[in-house]
BADO-941290 format. One record per residue (C-alpha): x, y, z. Coordinates in steps of 0.5 Angstrom, whole numbers, plus 2048, in hexadecimal, padded with zeros to 3 digits. Layout:
# BADO-941290
XYZ/...
This chain:
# BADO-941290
8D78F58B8/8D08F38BC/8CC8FA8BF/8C68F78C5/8CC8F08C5/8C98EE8CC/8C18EE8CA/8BD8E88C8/8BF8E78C0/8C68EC8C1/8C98E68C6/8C88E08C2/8CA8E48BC/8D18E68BF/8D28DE8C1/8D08DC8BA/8D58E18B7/8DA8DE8BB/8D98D78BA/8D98D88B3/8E18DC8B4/8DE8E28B3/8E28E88B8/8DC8EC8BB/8DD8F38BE/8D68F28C3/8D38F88C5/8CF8F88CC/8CD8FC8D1/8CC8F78D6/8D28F38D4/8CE8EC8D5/8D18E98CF/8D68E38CF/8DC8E38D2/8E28E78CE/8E58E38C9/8EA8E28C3/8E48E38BF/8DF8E88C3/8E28EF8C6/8DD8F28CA/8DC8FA8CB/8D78FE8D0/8D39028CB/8CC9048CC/8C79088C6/8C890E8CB/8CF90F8CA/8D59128C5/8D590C8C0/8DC9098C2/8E390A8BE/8E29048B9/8E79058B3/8ED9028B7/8E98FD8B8/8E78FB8B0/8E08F98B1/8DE8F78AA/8D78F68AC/8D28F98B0/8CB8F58B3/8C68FA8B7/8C38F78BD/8C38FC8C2/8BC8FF8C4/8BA9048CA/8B39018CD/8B39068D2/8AC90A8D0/8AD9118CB/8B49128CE/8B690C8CB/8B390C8C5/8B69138C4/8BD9108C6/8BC90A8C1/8BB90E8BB/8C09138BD/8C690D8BF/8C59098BA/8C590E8B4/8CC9118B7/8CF90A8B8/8CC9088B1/8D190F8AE/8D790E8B4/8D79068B0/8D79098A9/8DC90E8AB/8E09088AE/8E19048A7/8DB8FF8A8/8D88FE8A2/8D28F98A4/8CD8FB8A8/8C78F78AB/8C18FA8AF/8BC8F68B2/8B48F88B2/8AF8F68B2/8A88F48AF/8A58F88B4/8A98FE8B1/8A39028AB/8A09088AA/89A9068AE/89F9048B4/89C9058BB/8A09028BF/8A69058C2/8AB9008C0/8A99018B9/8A79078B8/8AF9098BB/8B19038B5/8AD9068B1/8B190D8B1/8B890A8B2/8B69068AA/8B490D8A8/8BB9108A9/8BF90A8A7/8BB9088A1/8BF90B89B/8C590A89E/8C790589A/8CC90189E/8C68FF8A4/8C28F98A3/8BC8F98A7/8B98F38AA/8B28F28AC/8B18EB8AF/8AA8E98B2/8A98E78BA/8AF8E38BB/8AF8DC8BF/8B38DB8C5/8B58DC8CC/8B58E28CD/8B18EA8C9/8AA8E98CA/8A98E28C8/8AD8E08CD/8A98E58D2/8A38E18D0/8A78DA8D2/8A98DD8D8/8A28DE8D9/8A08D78D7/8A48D38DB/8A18D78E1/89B8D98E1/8958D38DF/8918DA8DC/8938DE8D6/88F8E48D4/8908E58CC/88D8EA8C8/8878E98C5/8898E18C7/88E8E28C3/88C8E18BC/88E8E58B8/8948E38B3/89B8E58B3/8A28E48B0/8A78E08B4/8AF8DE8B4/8B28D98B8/8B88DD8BA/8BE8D88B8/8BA8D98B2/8BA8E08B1/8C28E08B4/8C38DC8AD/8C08E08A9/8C48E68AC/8CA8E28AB/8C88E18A4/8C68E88A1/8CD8EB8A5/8D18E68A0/8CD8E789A/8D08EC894/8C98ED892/8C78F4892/8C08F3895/8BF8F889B/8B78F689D/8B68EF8A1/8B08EC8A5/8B28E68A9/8AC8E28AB/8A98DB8AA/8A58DA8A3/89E8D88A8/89C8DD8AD/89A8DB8B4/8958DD8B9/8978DF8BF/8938DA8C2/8958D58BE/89C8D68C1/89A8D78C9/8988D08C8/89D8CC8C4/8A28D08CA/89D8CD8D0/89D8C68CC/8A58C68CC/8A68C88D3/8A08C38D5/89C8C88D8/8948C88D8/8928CF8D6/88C8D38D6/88C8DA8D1/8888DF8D3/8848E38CD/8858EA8CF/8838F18CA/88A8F38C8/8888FA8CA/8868F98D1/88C8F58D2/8908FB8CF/88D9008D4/88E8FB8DA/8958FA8D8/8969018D6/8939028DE/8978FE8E2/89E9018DE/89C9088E1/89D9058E7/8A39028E5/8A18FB8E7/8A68F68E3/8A38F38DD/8A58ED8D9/8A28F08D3/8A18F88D2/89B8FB8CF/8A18FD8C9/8A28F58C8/89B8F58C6/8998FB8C2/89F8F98BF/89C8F18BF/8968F38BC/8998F88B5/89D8F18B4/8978EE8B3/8958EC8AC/88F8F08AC/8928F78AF/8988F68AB/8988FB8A6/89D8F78A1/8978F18A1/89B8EC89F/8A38EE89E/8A78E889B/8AC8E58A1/8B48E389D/
């Protein structure tokens, strides 16, 4: 079973399961997975909802994608629904359970996002049939990076956060789906991962690579990351769309090496 099946990593995960011959149960508020199949069976469910009657259905193993990004309100129901569903799964004869962090999620979190990340490993860290993963900024069509290619493909200007030099850990996401689909077949007992390229980048260095792929001619803009927090966080009070939230950066700037209080965690 996949919770968030319709979400940047949960779609292409849901699609690989079943192209391996795997029988997925996706769980989807937005119902935006593929179509039903023999392999995939989709249910309406979201994180603020009663956990579905799940025993019928023999779920052996649980992937925990779903996350409410709707402000403090959202957060809560993360926390709230996840750890619910976590029990309703265990109740229900799931013997393997896997929730997906991030690297962005310590005790010196300050963005939304991790700090909710954060609180949900808190609660489910001695359970012991929970693996935690905690991949680096992932690469693809779609989550933050995919805003920023977006973003690229558009606009010739891109502002980055203190010109982008600060390092960070990526994965590209069909590596990170790889990897998931290891550890959900390993009979290891190991319950802690960190998924991430050996080589840290710099947010720089990445815009440049992407306007380089997509034979676009770019000029970044160096902006001090406060000022560029305190702008974004301005515009979000006027509710003005954004492709990158000041979330999205506070959560940037702890993943970076020098904020990261972990220094250097060993990538698997």
């Amino acid at each position: 079973m996949v919770s968030g099946s319709s979400g940047f990593i949960g779609s292409r995960l849901v699609a690989e399961l079943a192209g391996r011959g795997h029988k997925v149960l996706a769980l989807s508020r937005s119902m935006g997975v593929a179509s039903p199949s023999d392999q995939i069976q989709i249910l309406n469910w979201s994180l603020d909802q009663i956990p579905p009657e799940l025993a019928p259905l023999a779920v052996d193993c649980v992937i925990h994608l779903a996350h409410d990004f709707n402000g403090e309100d959202g957060a809560r129901v993360s926390v709230r629904g996840t750890l619910n569903l976590i029990e309703a799964c265990r109740i229900a004869g799931a013997t393997r359970q896997i929730f997906l962090s991030s690297l962005s999620a310590h005790e010196a979190a300050t963005s939304r996002y991790g700090c909710t990340k954060y609180q949900i490993e808190q609660q489910v860290r001695t359970m012991e049939d929970v693996v935690i993963i905690r991949p680096g900024l992932v690469l693809g069509n779609g989550g933050l990076y995919g805003r920023i290619k977006a973003w690229i493909k558009k606009i010739p200007l891109v502002p980055l956060p203190d010109g982008g030099h600060g390092s960070i850990y990526v994965i590209e996401l069909q590596e990170l789906i790889q990897k998931i689909l290891l550890i959900v077949q390993t009979k290891e007992t190991e319950r802690f991962y960190n998924l991430f390229e050996h080589e840290a980048k710099t947010l720089r260095e990445i815009v440049l690579k992407e306007a380089s792929a997509s034979r676009r001619m770019i000029f970044i803009i160096n902006i001090p990351t406060r000022f560029l927090l305190r702008a974004l966080s301005a515009l979000e009070f006027f509710k003005i769309p954004l492709p990158v939230t000041s979330d999205n950066l506070q959560g940037f700037i702890s993943n970076q090496i020098s904020s990261t209080p972990f220094h250097e965690p060993s990538p698997w």
